[in-house]
C-alpha positions in Angstrom: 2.1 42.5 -43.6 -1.1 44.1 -44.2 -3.0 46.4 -42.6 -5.5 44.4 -41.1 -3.1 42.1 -40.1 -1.6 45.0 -37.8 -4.7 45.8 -36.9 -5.4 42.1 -35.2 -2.2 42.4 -33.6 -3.1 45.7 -31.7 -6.7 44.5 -30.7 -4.9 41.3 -29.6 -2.5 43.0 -27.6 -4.9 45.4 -26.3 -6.8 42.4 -25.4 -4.0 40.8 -23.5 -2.9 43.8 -21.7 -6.4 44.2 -20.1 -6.8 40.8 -18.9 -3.6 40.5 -17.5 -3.0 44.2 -16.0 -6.7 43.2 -14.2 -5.1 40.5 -12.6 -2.2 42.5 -10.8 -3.4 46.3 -10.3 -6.4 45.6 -7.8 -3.4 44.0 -5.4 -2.0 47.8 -4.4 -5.6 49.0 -4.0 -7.3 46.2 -1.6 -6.3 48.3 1.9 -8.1 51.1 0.4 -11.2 49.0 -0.6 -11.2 47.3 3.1 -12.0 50.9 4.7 -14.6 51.6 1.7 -16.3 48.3 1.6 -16.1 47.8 5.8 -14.3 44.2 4.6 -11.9 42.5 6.4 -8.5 41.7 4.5 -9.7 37.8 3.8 -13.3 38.5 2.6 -11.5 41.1 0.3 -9.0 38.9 -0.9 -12.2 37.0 -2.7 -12.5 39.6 -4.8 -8.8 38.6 -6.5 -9.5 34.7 -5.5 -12.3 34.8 -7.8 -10.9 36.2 -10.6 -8.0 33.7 -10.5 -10.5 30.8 -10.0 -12.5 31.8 -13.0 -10.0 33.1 -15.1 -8.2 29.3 -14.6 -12.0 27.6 -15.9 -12.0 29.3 -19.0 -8.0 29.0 -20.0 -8.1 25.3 -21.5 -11.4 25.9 -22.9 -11.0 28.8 -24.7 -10.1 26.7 -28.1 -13.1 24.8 -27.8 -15.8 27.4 -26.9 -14.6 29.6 -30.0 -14.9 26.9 -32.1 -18.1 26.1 -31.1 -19.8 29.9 -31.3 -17.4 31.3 -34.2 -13.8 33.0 -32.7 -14.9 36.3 -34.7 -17.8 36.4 -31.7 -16.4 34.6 -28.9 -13.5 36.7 -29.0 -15.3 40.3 -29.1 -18.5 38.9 -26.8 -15.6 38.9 -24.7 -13.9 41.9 -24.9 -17.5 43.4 -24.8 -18.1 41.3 -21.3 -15.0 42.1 -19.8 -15.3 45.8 -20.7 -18.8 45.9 -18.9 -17.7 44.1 -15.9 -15.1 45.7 -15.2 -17.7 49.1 -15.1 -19.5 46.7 -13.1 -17.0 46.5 -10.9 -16.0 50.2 -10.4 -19.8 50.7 -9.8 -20.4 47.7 -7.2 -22.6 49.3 -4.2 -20.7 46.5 -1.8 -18.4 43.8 -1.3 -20.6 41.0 -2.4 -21.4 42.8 -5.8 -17.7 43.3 -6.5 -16.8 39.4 -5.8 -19.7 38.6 -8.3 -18.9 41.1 -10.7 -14.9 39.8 -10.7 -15.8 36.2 -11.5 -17.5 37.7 -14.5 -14.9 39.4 -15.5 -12.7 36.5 -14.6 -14.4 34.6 -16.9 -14.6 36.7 -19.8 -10.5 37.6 -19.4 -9.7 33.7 -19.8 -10.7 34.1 -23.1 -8.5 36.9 -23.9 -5.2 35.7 -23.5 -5.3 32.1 -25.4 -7.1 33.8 -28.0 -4.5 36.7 -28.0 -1.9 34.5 -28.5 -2.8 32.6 -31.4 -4.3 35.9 -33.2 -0.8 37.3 -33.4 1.0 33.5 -34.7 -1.6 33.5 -37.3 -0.3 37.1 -38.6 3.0 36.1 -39.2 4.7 33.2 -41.7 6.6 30.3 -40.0 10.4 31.8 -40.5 8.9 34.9 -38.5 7.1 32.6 -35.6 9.7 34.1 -32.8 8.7 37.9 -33.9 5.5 36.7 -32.9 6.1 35.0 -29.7 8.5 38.6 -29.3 5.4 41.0 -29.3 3.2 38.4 -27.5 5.6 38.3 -24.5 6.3 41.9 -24.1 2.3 42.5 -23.4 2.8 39.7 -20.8 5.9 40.5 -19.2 4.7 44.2 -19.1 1.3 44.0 -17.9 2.3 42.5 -14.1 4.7 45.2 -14.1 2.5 47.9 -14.8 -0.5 46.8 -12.8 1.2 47.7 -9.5 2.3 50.8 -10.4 -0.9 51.8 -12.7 -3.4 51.1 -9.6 -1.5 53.1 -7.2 -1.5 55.7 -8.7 -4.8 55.9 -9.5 -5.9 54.7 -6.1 -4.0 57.8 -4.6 -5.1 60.3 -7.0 -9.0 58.9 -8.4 -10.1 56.0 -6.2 -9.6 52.7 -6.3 -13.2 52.8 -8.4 -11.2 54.1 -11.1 -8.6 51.1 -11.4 -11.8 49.1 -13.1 -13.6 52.3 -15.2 -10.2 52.6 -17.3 -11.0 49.7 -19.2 -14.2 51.4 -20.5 -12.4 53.2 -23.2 -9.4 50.6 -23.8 -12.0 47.8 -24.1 -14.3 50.4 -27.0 -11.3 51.3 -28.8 -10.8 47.2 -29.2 -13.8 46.0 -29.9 -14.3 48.5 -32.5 -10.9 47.5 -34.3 -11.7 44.0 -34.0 -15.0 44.4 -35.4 -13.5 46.1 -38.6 -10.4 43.6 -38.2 -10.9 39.9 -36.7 -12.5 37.1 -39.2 -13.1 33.9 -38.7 -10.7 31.3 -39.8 -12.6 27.9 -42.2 -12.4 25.9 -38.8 -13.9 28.0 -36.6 -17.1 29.8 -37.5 -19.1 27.8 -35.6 -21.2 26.0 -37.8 -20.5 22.5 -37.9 -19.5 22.5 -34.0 -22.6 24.2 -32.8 -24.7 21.5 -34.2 -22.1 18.8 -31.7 -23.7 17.6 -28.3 -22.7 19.7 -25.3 -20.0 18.1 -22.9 -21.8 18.5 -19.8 -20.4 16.4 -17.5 -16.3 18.0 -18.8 -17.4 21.0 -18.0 -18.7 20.2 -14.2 -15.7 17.8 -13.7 -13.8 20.8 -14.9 -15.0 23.4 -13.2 -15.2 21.1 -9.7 -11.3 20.4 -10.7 -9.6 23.2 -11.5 -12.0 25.5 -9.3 -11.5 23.5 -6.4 -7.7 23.6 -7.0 -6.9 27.0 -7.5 -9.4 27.8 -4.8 -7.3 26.0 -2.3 -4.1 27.3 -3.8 -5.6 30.8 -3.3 -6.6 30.4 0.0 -4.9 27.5 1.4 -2.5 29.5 3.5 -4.6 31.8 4.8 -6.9 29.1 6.1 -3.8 27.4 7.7 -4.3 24.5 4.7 -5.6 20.9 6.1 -6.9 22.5 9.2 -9.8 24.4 7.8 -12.7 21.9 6.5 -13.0 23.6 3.6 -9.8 23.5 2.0 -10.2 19.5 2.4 -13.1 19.3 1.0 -11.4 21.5 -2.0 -8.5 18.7 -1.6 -10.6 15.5 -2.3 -12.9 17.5 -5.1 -9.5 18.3 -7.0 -8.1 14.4 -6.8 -11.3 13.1 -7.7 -12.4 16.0 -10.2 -9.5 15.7 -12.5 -8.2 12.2 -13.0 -12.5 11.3 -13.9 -12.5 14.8 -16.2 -9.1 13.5 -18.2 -11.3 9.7 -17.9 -14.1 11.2 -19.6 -12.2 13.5 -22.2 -11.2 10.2 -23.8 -14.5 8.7 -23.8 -16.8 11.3 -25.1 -17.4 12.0 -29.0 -17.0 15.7 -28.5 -14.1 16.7 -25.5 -14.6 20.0 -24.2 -10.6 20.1 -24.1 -8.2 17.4 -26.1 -6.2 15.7 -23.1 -4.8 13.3 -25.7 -2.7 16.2 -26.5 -0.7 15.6 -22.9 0.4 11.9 -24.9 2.8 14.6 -26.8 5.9 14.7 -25.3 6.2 18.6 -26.6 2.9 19.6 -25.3 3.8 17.6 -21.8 6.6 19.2 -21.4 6.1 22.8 -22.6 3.8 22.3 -19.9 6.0 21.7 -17.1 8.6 24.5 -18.2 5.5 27.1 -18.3 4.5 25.5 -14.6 8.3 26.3 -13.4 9.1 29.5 -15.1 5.0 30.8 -13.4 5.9 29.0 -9.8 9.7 31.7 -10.0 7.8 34.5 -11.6 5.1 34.9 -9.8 6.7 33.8 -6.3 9.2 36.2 -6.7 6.6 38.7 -7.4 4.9 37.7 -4.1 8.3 38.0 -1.7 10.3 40.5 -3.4 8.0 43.3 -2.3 7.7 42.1 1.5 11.7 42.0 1.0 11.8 45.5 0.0 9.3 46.8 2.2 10.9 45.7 5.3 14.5 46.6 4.4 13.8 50.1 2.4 10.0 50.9 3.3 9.4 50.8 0.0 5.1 51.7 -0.5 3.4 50.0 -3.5 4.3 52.8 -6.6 7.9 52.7 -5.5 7.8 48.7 -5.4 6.3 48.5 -8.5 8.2 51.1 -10.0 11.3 48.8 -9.4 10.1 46.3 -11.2 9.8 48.5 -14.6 13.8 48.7 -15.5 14.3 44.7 -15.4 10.7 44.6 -17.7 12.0 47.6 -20.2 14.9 45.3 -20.7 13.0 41.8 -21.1 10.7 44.4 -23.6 13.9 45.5 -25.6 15.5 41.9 -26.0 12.3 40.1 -26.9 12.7 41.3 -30.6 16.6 40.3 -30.8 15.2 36.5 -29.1 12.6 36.6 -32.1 15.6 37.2 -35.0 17.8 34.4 -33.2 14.8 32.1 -33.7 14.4 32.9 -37.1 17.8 32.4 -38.2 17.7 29.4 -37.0 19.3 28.7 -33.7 17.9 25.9 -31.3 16.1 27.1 -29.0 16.3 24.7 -26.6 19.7 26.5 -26.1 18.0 29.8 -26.0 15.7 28.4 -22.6 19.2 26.7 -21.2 20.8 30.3 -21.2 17.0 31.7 -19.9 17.0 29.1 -16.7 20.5 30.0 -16.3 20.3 33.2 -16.1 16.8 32.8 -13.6 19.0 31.0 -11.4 21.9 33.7 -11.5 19.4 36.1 -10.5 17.9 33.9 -7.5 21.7 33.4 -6.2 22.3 37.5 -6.0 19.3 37.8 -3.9 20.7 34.8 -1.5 23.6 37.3 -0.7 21.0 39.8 0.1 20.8 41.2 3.6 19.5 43.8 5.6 22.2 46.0 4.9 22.2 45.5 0.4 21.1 48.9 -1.5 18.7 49.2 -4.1 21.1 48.8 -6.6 21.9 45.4 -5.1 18.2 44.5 -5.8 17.9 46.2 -9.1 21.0 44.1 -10.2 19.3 40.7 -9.7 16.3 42.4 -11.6 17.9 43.3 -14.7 19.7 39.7 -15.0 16.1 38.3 -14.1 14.7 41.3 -17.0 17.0 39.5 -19.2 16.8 35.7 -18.4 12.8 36.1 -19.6 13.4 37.2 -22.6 15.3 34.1 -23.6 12.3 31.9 -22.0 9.1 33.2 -22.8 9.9 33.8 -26.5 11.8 30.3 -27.3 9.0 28.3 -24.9 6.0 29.6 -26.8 7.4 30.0 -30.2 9.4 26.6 -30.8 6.1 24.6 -29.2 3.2 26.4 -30.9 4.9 26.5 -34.3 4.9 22.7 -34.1 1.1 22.6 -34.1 -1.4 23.9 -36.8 -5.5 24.8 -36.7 -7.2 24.6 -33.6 -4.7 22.3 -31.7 -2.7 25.5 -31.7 -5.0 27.3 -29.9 -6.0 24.0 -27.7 -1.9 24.1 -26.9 -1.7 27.7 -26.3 -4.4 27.3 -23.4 -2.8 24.4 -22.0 0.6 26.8 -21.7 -1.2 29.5 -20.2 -3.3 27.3 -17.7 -0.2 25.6 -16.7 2.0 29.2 -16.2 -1.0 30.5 -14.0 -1.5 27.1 -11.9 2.7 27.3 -11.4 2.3 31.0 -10.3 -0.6 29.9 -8.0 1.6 27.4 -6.7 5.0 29.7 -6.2 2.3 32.1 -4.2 1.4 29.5 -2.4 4.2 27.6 -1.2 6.3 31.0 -0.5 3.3 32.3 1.7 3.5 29.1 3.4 6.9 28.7 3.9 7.5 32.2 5.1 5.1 31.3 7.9 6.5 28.2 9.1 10.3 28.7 8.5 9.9 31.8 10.1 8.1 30.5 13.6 11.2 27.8 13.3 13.8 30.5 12.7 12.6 32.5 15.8 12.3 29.4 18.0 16.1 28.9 17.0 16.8 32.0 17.8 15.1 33.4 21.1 16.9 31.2 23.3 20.2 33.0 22.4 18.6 36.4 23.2 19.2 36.9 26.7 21.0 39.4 29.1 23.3 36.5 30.0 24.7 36.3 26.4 27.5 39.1 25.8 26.6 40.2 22.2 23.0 40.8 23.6 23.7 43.1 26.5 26.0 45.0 24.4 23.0 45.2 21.9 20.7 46.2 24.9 22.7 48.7 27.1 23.8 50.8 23.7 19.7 50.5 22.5 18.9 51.9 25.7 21.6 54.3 26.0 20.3 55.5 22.5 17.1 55.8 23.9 17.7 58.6 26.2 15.8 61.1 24.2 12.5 59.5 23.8 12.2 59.1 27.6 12.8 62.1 28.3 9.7 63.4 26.0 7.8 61.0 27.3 7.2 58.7 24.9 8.4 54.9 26.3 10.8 54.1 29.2 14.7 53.3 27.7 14.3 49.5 28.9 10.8 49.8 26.8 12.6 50.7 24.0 15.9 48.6 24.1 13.5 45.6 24.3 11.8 46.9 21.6 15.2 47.4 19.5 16.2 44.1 20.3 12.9 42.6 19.3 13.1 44.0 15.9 16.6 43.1 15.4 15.5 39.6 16.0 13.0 39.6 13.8 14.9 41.1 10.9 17.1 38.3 11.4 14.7 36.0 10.9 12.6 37.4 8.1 16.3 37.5 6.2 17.1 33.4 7.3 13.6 32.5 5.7 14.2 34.5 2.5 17.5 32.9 2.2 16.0 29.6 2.9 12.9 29.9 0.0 15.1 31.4 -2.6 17.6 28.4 -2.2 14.3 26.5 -2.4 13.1 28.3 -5.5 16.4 27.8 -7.1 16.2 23.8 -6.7 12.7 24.0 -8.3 14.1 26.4 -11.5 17.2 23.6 -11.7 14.4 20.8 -12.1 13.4 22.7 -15.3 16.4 21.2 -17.0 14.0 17.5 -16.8 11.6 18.6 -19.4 13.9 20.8 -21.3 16.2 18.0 -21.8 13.3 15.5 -22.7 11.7 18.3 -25.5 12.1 16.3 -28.7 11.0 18.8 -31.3 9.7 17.0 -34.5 9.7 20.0 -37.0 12.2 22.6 -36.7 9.2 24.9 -37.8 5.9 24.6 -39.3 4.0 27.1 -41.0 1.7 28.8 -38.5 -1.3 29.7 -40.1 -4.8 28.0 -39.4 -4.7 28.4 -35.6 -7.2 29.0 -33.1 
């Protein structure tokens, strides 16, 4: 390998890295930008909401606008565009500045991954195509572990400002590699594509479509779903959005994205094992933390610092899942062992409970650490290696639209299960909490026995407090019965994975990836 083939590797990584880190590290600092920006939790939540809704727009396009404009400068115009948002950002004067300024940056970041990915294929030859997919997935299986912990601790000690002005120098330092580094390959200089008409109408049926649905994704829960107006209106723009965009994409001369593509059982179905392995990724993101900090009162550094074992260890077997590949062995057997061992991990945390350790936690997490490794490499590598020039890059945003769109949708059935299983639990259960039931006056008459000592300082009378104890008890019970219940849930939508895995017919054993955008 040369030397300016590394060098395309670290500015692709970099790239990576910053786009997806951006996604996860403004979570642990949105309290502290309430109190600073006088916002209210759901008009800051906008400020990730828009990120994810632009950052969705640009994924399956990615291909096709760096084809059109030459990759060499879409790829560093947006490096360049990120970089100066995200100073943007740090510097917004208020909330509606910020929410502008992350759409940008939104925008410019879907760009960055796609790209990423296909950079680092092209750098390799085709025996080598799982080392690839190895370094590829340890800058995306790292990043959502270090965002949580990175902003943290730069909220407590700098500001949450500050989570956004550390891309300033990460975002220099890779432009000016990729500048010395990053050429454009024959097919995409933007020559002959430039002089193309402009899909208009894919890109507003796009936008309407893919906006409209990860908008209501986003927000649906929050805006209790098919109540709120808006969120229908969202509903009907996404039915009728998509099914005319995927219409038109086989009508027009020159797609904006190649939907015939979906016709190829690989494609269709990488798709769907990216949608599953995002809905149990991300969703377990979402409710493991709200697990911890209800059981341990765990605060966001030590939540996301719990996540970085299970990661070091999905980073360490990455390269051993790349040699496996290259020597040969199947890898739909390598994803088999994967979901397996996902669904491993989701049965430990069934027999989780209020009274489990850390170390019962961090056990699930390392199998989980190791289950990725054996999905993330073998999914991307054995379907990208069966594609050459720009469909690569057309396939790599299709996996990475998919994996988000399956996160969006793990966040958002979790948040809304949590809600209504739990109002079910608790109707379940309050009628058997009452004086005239024997376990509960036991439970009452030794909390308020207990609570002898903060009446007599004052603070609440002892029934005050046993009522209080016995609330709480309750309604551990019943956060526990709901997590139970989703991960049983998200364990019957990891088995469905087996569908698509079973159906992906692979029609090369490997192909030479070179050429790809």
């Amino acid at each position: 390998m040369t030397t300016k083939s590394r060098l395309v590797i670290l500015v692709a990584v970099m790239a990576s890295l910053l786009e997806i880190i951006d996604s996860s590290i403004v979570n642990v600092a949105l309290p502290t930008m309430m109190g600073n920006l006088g916002a209210t939790l759901e008009d800051i939540s906008m400020v990730i909401t828009g990120y994810a809704i632009a950052n969705a727009i640009v994924l399956p396009v990615s291909a096709w606008l760096g084809n059109r404009v030459g990759r060499r400068k879409y790829f560093l115009s947006c490096i360049g565009l990120f970089t100066i948002t995200s100073v943007a950002c740090g510097f917004a004067p208020n909330l509606y500045a910020l929410i502008f300024f992350r759409i940008l940056q939104g925008l410019a970041g879907g760009a960055l991954l796609p790209t990423s990915q296909t950079l680092i294929y092209e750098q390799f030859p085709k025996e080598k195509a799982g080392t690839a997919g190895a370094i590829f997935g340890m800058s995306v299986m790292i990043g959502p572990t270090l965002g949580p912990t990175l902003g943290g601790w730069l909220t407590d000690t700098f500001g949450w400002r500050s989570i956004f002005n550390v891309n300033l120098p990460l975002g220099l330092i890779a432009i000016a590699i990729g500048l010395m580094a990053i050429e454009n390959p024959p097919f995409a200089t933007g020559a002959s594509e430039g002089k193309k008409p402009f899909d208009v109408w894919g890109l507003v049926l796009l936008v309407l479509g893919i906006g409209s649905l990860q908008y209501m994704l986003e927000r649906g829960e929050s805006n209790d779903w098919f109540d709120s107006k808006l969120i229908v209106f969202c509903g009907i723009m996404t039915v009728v959005s998509l099914p005319l965009f995927v219409w038109w994409e086989t009508k027009v001369k020159a797609p904006i994205m190649n939907v015939r593509l979906f016709l190829n059982g690989i494609v269709a179905n990488g798709a769907a094992l990216q949608a599953i392995l995002g809905f149990f990724l991300y969703g377990l993101v979402f409710i493991l933390p709200v697990f911890v900090g209800q059981t341990f009162h765990f605060d966001a550094t030590q939540t996301g610092m719990l996540f970085i074992p299970g990661s070091i260890l999905t980073a360490m077997m990455m390269p051993f899942v790349g040699k496996m590949l290259g020597k040969g062995v199947n890898p739909k057997y390598l994803i088999a062992f994967g979901f397996l061992g996902v669904m491993t991990c989701i049965y430990m945390f069934t027999t989780l409970s209020p009274l489990s350790s850390k170390g019962d936690v961090l056990a699930g997490l390392y199998i989980r650490g190791l289950a990725m490794a054996f999905l993330f490499v073998p999914i991307n590598s054995s379907i990208l290696s069966q594609f050459n020039g720009i469909a690569m890059g057309e396939v790599s945003g299709i996996l990475n639209l998919f994996r988000q769109i399956g996160g969006s949708m793990g966040i958002a059935f979790i948040g809304t299960m949590m809600t209504s299983a739990s109002k079910q639990h608790y109707a379940d259960m309050a009628p058997h909490v009452t004086l005239l039931d024997h376990n509960t006056w036991t439970a009452y008459n030794t909390a308020k026995s207990g609570a002898h000592m903060s009446h007599s300082m004052g603070m609440a009378t002892q029934t005050e407090l046993a009522i209080r104890s016995l609330y709480g008890r309750v309604q551990s019970q019943v956060f526990m019965l709901t997590f139970h219940e989703i991960m049983f849930v998200v364990m019957f939508v990891v088995l469905l994975a087996f569908i698509p895995l079973y159906l992906l017919k692979f029609k090369n054993r490997t192909v030479k990836v070179v050429d790809a955008h």
